[in-house]
PQR file of N, CA, C, O and H, with PARSE charges and radii, in Angstrom:
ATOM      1  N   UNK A   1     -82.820 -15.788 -80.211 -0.4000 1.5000
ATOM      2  CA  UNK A   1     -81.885 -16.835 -79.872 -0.0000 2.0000
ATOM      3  C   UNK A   1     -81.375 -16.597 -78.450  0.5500 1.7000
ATOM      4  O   UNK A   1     -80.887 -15.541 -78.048 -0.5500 1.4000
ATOM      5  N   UNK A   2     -81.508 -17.435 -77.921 -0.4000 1.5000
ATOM      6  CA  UNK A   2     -80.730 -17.725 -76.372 -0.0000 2.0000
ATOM      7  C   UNK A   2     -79.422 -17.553 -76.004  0.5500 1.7000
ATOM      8  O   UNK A   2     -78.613 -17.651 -76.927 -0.5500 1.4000
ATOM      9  H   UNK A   2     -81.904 -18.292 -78.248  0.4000 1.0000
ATOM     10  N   UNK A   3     -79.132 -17.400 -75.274 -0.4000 1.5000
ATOM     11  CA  UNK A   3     -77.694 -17.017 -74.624 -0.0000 2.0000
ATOM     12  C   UNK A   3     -76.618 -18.095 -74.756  0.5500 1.7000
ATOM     13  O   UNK A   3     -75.419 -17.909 -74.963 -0.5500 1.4000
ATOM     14  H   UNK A   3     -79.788 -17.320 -74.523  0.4000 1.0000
ATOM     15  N   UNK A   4     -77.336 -19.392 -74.582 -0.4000 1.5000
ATOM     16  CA  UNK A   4     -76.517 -20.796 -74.630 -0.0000 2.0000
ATOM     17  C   UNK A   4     -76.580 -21.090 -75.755  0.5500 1.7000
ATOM     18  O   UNK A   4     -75.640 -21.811 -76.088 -0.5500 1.4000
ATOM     19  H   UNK A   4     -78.310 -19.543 -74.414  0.4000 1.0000
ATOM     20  N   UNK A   5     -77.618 -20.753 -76.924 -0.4000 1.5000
ATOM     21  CA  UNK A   5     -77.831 -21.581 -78.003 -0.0000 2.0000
ATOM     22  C   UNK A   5     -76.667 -21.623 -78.992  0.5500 1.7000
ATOM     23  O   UNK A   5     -76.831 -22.050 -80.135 -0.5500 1.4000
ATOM     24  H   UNK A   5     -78.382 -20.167 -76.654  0.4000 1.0000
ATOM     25  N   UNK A   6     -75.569 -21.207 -78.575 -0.4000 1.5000
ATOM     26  CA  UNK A   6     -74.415 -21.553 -80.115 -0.0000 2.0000
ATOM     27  C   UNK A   6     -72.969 -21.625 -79.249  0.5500 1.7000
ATOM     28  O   UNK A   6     -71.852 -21.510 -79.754 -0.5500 1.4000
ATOM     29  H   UNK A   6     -75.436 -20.860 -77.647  0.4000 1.0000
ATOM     30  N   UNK A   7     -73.310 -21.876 -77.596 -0.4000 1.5000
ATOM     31  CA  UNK A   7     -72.201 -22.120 -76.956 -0.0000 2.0000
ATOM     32  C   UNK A   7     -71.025 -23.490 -77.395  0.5500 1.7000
ATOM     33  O   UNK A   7     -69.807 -23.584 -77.246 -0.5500 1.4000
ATOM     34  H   UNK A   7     -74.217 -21.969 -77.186  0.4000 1.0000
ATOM     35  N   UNK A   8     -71.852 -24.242 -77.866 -0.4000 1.5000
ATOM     36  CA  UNK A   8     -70.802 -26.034 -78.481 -0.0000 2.0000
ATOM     37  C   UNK A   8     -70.348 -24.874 -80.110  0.5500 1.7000
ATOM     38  O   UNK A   8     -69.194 -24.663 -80.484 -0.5500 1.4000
ATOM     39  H   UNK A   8     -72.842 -24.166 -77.987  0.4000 1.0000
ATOM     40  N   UNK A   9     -71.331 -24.442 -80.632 -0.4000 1.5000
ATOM     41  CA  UNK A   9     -70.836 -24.196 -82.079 -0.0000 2.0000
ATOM     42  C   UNK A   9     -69.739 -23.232 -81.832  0.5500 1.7000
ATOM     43  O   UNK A   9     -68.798 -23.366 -82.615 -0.5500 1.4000
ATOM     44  H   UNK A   9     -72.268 -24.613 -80.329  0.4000 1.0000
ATOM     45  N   UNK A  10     -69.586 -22.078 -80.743 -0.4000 1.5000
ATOM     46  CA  UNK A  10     -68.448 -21.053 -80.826 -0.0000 2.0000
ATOM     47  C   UNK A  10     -67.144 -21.294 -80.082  0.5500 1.7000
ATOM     48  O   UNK A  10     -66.257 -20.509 -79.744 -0.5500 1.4000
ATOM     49  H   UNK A  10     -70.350 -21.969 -80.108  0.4000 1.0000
ATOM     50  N   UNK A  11     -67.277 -22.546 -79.931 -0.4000 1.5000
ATOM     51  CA  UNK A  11     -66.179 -22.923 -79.353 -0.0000 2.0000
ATOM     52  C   UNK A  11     -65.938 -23.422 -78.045  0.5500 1.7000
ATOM     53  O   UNK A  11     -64.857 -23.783 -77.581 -0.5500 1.4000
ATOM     54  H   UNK A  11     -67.997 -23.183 -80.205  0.4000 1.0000
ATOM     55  N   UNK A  12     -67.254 -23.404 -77.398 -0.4000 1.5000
ATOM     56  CA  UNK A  12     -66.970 -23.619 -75.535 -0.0000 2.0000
ATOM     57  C   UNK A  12     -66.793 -25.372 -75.800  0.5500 1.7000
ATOM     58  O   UNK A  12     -65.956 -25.764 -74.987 -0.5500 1.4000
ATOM     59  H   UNK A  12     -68.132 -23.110 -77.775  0.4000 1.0000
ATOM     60  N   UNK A  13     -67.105 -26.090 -76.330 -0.4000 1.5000
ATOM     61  CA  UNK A  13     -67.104 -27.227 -76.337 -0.0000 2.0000
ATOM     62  C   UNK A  13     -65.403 -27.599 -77.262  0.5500 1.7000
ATOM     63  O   UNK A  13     -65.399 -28.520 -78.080 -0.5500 1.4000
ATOM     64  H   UNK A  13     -67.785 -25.772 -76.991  0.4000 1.0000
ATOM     65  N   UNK A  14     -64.557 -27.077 -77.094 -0.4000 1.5000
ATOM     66  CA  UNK A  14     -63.148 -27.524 -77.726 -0.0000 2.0000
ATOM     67  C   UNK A  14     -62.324 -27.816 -76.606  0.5500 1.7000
ATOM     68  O   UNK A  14     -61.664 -27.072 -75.880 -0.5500 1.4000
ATOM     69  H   UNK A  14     -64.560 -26.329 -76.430  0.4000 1.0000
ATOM     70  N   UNK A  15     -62.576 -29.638 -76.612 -0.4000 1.5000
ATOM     71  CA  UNK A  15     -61.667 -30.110 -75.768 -0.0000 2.0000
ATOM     72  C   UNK A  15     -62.637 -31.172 -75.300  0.5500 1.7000
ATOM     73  O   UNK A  15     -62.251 -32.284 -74.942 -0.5500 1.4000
ATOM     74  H   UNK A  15     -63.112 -30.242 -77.201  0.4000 1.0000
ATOM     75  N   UNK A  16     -63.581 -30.897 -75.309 -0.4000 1.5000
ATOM     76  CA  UNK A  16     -64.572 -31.338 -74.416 -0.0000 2.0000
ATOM     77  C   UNK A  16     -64.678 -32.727 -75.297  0.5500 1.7000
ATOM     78  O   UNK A  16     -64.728 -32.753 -76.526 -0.5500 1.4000
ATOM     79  H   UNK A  16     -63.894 -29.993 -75.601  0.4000 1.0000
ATOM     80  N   UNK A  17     -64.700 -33.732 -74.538 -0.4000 1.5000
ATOM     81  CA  UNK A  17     -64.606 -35.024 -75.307 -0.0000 2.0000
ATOM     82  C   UNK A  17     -66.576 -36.174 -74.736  0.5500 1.7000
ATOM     83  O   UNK A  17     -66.971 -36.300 -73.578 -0.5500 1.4000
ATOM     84  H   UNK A  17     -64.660 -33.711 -73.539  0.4000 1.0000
ATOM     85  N   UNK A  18     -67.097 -36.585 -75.657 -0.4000 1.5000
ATOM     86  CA  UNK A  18     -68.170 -36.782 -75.891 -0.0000 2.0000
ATOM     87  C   UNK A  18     -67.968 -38.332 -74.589  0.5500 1.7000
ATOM     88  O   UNK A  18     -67.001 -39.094 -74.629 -0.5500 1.4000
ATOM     89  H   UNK A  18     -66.776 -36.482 -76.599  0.4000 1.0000
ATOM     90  N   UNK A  19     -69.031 -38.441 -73.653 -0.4000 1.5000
ATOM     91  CA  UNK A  19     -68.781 -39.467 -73.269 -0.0000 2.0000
ATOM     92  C   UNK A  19     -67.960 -39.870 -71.712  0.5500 1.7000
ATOM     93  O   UNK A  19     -68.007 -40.837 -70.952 -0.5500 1.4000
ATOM     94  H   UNK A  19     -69.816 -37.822 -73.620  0.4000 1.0000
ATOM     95  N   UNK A  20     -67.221 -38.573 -71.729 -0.4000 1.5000
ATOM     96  CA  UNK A  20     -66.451 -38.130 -70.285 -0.0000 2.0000
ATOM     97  C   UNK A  20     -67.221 -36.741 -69.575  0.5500 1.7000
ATOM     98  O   UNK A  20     -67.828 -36.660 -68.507 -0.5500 1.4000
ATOM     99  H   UNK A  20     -67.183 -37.787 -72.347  0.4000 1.0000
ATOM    100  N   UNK A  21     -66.959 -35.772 -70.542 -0.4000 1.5000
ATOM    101  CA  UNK A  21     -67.276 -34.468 -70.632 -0.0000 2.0000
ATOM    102  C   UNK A  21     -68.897 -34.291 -70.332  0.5500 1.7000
ATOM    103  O   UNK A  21     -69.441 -33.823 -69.332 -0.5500 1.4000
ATOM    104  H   UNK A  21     -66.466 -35.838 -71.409  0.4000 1.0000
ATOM    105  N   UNK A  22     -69.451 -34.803 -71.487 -0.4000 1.5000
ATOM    106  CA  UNK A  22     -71.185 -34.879 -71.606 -0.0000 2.0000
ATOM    107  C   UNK A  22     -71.394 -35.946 -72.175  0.5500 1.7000
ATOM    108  O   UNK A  22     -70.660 -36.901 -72.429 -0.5500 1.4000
ATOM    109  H   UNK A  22     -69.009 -35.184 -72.299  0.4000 1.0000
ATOM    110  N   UNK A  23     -73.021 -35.622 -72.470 -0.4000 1.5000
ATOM    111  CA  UNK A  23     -73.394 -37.167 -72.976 -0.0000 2.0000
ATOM    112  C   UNK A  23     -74.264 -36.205 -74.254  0.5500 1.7000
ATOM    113  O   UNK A  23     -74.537 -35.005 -74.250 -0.5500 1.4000
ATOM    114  H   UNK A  23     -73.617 -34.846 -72.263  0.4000 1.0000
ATOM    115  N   UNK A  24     -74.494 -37.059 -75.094 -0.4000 1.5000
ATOM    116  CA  UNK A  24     -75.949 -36.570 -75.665 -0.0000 2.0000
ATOM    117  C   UNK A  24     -77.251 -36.990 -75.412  0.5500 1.7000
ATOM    118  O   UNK A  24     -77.490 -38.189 -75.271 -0.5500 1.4000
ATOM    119  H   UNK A  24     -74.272 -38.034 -75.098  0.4000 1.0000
ATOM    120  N   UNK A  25     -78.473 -35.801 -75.309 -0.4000 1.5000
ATOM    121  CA  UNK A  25     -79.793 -36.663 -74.859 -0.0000 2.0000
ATOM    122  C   UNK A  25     -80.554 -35.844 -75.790  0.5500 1.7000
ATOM    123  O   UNK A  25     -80.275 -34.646 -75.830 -0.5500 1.4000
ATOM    124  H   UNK A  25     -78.279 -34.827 -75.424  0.4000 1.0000
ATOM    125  N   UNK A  26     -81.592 -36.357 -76.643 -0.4000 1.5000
ATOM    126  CA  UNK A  26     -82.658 -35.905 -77.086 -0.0000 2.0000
ATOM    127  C   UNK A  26     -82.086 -34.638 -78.259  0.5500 1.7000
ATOM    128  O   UNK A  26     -82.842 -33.935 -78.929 -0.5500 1.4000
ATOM    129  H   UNK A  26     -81.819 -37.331 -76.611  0.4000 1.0000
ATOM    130  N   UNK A  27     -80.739 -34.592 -78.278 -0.4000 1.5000
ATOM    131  CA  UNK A  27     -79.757 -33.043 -78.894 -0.0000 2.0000
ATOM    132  C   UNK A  27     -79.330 -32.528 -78.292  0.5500 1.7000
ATOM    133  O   UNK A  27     -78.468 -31.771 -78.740 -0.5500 1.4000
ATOM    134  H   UNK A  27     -80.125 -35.163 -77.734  0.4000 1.0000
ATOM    135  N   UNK A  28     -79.576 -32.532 -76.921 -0.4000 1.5000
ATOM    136  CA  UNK A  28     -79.104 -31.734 -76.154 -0.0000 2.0000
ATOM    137  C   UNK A  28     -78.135 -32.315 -75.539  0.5500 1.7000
ATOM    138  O   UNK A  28     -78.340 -33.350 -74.905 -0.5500 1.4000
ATOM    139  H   UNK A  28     -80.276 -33.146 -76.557  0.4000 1.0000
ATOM    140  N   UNK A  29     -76.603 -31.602 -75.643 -0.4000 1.5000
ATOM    141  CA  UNK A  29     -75.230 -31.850 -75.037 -0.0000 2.0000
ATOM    142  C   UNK A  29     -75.897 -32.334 -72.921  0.5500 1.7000
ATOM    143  O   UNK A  29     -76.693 -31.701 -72.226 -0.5500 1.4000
ATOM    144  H   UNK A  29     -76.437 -30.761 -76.158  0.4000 1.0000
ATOM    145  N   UNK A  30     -75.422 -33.123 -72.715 -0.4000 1.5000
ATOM    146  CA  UNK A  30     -75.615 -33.294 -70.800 -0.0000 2.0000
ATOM    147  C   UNK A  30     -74.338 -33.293 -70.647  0.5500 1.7000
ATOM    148  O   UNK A  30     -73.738 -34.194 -71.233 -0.5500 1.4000
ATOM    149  H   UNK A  30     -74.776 -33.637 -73.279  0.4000 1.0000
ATOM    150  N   UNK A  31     -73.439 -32.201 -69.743 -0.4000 1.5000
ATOM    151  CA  UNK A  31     -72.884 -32.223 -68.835 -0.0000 2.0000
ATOM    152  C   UNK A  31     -72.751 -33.291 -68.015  0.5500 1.7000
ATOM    153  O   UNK A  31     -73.654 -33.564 -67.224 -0.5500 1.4000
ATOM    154  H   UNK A  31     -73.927 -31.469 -69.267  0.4000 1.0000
ATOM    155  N   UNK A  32     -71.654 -34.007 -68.090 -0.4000 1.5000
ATOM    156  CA  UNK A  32     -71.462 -34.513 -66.707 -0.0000 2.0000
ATOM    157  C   UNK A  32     -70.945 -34.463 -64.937  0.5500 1.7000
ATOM    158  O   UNK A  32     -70.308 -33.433 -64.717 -0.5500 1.4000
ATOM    159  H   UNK A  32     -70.921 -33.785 -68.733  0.4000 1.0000
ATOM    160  N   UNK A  33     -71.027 -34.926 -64.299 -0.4000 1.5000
ATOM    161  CA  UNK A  33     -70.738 -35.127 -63.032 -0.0000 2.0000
ATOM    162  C   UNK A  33     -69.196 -34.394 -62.821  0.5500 1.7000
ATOM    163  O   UNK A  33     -68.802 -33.449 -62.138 -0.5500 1.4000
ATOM    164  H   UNK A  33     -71.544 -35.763 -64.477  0.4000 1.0000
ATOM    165  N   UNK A  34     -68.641 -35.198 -63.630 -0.4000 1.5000
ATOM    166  CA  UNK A  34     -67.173 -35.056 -63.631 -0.0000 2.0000
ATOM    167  C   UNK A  34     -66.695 -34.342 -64.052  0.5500 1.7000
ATOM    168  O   UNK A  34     -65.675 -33.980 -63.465 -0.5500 1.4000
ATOM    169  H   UNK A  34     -68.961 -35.966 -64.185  0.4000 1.0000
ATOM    170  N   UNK A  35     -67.118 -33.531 -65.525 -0.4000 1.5000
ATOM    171  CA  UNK A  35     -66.945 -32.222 -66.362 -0.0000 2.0000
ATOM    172  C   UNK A  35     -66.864 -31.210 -65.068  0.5500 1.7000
ATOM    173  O   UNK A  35     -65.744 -30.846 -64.708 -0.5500 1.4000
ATOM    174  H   UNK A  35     -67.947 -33.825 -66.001  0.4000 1.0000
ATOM    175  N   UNK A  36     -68.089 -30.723 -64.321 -0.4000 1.5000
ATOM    176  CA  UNK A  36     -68.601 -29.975 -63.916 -0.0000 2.0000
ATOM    177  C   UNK A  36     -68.063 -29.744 -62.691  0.5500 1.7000
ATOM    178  O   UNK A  36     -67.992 -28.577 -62.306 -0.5500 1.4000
ATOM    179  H   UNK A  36     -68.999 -31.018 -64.613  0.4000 1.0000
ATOM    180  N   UNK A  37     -67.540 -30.925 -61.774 -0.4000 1.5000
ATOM    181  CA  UNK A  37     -67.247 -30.584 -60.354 -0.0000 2.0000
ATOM    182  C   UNK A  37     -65.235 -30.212 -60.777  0.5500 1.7000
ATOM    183  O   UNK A  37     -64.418 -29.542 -60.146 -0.5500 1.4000
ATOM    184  H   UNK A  37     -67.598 -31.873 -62.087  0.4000 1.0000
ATOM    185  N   UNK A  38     -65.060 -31.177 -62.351 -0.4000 1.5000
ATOM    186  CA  UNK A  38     -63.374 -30.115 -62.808 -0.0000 2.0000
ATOM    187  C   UNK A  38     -63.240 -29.172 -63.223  0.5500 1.7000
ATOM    188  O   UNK A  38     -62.194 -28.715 -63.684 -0.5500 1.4000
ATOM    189  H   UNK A  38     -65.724 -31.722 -62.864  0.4000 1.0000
ATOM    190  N   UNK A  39     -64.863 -28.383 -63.111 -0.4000 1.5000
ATOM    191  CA  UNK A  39     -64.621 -26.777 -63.858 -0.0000 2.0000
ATOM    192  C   UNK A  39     -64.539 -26.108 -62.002  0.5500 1.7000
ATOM    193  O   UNK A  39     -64.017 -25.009 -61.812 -0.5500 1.4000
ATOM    194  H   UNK A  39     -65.712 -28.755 -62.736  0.4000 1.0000
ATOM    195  N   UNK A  40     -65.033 -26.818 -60.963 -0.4000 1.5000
ATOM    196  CA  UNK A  40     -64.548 -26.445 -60.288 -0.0000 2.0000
ATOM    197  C   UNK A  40     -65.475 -25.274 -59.108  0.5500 1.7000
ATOM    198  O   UNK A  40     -65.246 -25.093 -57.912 -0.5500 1.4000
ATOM    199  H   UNK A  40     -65.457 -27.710 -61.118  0.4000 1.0000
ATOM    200  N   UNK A  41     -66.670 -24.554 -60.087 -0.4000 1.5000
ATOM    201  CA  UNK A  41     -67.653 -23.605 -59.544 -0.0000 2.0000
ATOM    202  C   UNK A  41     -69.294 -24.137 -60.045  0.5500 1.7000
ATOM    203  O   UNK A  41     -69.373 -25.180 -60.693 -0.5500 1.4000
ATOM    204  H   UNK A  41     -66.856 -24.700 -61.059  0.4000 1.0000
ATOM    205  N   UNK A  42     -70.484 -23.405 -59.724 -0.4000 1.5000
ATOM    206  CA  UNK A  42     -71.206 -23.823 -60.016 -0.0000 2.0000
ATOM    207  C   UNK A  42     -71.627 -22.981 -61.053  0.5500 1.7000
ATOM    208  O   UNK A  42     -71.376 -21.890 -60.542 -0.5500 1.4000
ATOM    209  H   UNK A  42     -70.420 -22.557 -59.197  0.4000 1.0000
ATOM    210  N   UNK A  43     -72.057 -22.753 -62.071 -0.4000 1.5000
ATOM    211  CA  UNK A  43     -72.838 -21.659 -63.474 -0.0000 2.0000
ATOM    212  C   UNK A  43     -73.993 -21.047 -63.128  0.5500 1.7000
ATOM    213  O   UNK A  43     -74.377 -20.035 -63.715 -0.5500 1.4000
ATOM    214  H   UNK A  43     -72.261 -23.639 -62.487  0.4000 1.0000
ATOM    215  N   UNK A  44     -74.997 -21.892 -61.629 -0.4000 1.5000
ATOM    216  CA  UNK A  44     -76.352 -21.402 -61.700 -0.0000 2.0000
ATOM    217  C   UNK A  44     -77.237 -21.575 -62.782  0.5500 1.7000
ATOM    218  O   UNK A  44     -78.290 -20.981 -63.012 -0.5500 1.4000
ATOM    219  H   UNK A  44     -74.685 -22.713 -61.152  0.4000 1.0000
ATOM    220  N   UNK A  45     -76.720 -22.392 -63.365 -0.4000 1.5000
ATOM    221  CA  UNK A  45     -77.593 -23.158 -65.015 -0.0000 2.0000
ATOM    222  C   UNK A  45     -78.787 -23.989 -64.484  0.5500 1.7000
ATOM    223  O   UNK A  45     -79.876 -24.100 -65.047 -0.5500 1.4000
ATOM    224  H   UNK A  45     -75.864 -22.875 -63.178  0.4000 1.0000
ATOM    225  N   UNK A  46     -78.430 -24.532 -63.359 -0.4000 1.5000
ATOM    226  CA  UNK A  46     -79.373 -25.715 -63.020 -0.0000 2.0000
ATOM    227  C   UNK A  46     -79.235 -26.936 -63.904  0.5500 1.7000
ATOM    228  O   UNK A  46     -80.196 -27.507 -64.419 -0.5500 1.4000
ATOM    229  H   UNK A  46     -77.545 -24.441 -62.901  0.4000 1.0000
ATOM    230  N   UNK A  47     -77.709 -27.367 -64.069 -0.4000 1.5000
ATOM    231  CA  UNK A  47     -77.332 -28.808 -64.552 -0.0000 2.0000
ATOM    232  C   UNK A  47     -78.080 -29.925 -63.890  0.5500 1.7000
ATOM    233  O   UNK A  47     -78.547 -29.800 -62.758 -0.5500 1.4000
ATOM    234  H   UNK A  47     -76.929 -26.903 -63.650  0.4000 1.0000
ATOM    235  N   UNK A  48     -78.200 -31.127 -64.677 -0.4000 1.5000
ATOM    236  CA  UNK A  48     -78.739 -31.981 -64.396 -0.0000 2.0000
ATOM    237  C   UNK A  48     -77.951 -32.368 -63.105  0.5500 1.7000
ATOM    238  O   UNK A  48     -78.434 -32.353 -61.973 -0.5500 1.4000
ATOM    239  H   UNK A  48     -77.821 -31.228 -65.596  0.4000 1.0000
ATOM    240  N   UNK A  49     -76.542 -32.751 -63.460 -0.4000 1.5000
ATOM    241  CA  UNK A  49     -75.474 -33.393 -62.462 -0.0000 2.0000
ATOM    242  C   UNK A  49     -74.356 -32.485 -62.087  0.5500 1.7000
ATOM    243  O   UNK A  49     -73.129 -32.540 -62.175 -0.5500 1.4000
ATOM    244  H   UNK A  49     -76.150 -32.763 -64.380  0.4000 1.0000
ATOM    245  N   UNK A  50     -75.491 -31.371 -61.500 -0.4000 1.5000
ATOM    246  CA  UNK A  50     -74.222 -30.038 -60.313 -0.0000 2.0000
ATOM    247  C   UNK A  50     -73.975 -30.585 -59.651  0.5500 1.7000
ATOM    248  O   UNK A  50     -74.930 -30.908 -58.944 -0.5500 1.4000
ATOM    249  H   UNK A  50     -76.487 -31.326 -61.429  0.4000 1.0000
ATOM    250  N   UNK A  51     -72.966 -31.033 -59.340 -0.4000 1.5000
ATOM    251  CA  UNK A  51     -72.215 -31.788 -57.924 -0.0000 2.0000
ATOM    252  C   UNK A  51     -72.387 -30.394 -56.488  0.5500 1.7000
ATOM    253  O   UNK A  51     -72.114 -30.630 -55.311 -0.5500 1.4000
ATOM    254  H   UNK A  51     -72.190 -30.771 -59.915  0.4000 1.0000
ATOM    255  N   UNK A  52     -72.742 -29.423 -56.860 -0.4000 1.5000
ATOM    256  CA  UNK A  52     -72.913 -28.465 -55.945 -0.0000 2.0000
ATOM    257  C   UNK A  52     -73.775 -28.665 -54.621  0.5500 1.7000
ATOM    258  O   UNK A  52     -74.372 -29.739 -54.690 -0.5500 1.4000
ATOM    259  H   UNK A  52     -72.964 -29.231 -57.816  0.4000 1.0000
ATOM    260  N   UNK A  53     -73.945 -28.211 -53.838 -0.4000 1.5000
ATOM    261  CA  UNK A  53     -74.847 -27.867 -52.752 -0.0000 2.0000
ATOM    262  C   UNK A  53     -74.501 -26.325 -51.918  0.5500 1.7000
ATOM    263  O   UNK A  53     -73.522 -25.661 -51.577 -0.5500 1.4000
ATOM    264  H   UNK A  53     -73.459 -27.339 -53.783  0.4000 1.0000
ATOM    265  N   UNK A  54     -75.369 -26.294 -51.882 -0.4000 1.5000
ATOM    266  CA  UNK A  54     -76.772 -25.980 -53.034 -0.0000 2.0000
ATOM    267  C   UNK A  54     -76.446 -25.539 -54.396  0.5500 1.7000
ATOM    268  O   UNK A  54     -75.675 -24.732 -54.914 -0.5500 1.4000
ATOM    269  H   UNK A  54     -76.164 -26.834 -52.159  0.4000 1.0000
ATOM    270  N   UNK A  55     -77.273 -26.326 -54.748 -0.4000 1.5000
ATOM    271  CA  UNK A  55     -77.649 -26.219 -56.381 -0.0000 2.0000
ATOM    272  C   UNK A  55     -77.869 -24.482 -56.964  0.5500 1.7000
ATOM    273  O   UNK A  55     -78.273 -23.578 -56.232 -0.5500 1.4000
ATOM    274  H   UNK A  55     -77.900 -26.982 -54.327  0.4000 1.0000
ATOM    275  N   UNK A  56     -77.531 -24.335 -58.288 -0.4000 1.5000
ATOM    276  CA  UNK A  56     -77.507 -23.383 -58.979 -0.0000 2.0000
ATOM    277  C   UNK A  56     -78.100 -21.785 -58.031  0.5500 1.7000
ATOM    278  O   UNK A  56     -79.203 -21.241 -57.990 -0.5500 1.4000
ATOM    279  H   UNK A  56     -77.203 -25.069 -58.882  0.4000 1.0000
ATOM    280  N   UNK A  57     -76.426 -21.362 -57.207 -0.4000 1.5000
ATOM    281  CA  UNK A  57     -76.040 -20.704 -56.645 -0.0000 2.0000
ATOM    282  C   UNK A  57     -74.184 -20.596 -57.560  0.5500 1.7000
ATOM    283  O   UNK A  57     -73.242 -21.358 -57.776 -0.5500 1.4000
ATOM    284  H   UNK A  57     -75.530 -21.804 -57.240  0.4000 1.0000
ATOM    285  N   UNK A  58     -74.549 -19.163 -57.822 -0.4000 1.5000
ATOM    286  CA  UNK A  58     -73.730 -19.087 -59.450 -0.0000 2.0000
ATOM    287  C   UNK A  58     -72.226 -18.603 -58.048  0.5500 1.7000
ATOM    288  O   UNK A  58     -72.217 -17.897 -57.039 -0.5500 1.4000
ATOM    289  H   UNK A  58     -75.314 -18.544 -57.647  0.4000 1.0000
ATOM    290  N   UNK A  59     -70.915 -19.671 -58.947 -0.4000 1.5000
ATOM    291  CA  UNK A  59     -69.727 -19.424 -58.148 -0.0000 2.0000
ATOM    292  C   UNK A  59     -69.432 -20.062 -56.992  0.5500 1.7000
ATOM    293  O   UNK A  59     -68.456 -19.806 -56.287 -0.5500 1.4000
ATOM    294  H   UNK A  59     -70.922 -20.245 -59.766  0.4000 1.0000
ATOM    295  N   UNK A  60     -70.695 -21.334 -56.667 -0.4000 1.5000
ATOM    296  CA  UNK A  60     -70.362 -21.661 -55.078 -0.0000 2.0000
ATOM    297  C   UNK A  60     -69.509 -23.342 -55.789  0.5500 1.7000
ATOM    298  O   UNK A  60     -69.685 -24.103 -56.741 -0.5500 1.4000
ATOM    299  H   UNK A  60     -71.488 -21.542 -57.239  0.4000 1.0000
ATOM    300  N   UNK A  61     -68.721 -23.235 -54.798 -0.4000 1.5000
ATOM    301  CA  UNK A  61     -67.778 -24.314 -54.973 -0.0000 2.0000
ATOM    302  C   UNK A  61     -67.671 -25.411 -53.787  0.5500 1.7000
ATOM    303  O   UNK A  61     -66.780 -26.248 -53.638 -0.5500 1.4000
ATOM    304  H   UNK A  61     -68.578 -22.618 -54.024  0.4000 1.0000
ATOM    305  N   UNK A  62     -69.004 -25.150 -52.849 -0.4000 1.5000
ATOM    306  CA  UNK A  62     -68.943 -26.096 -51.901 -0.0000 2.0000
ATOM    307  C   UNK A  62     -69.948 -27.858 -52.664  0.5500 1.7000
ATOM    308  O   UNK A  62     -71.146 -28.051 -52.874 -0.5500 1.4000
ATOM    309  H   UNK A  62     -69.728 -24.471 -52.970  0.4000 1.0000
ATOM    310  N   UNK A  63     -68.942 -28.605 -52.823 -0.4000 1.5000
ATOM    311  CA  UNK A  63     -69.432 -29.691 -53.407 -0.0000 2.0000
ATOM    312  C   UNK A  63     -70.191 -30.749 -52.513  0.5500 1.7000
ATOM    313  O   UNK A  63     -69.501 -31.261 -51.632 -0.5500 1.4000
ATOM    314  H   UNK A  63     -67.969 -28.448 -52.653  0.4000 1.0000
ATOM    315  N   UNK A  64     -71.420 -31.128 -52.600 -0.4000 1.5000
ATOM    316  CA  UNK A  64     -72.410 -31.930 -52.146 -0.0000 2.0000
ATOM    317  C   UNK A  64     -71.920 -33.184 -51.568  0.5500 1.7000
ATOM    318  O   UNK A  64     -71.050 -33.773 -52.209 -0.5500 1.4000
ATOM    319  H   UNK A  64     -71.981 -30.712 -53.316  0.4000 1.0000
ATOM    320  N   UNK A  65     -72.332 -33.696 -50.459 -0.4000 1.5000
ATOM    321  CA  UNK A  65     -71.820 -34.645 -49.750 -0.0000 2.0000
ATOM    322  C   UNK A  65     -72.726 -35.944 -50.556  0.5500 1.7000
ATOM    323  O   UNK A  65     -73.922 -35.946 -50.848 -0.5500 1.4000
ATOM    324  H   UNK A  65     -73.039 -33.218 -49.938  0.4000 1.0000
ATOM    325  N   UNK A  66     -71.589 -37.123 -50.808 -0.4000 1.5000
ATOM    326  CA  UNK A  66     -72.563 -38.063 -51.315 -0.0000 2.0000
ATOM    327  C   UNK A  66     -72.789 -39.498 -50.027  0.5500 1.7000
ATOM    328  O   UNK A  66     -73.577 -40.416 -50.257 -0.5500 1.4000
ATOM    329  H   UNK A  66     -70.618 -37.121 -50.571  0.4000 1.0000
TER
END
């Protein structure tokens, strides 16, 4: 089992509201835009929608020019 695989079941997902937060695709929870640039850093996960630049560079908080 994976490192992420029981992250929604142990609790990282309390609070997290379906629709703002993430979306669902295929089962898999998506992160959003907005979740992600109010957590504020980047995870280095390689999210779909890291508002980062550069991308999955774990802790960088310089947010991508749109």
């Amino acid at each position: 089992m994976g490192y992420f695989d029981n992250l929604f079941e142990d609790g990282f997902s309390d609070g997290l509201k379906e629709g703002k937060d993430y979306y669902m695709e295929n089962g898999y929870r998506v992160l959003t835009e907005e979740h992600l640039t109010n957590r504020g850093y980047c995870c280095a996960n390689g999210c779909r929608h890291c508002p980062y630049w550069p991308k999955a560079q774990k802790g960088n908080t310089n947010l991508r020019k749109k």
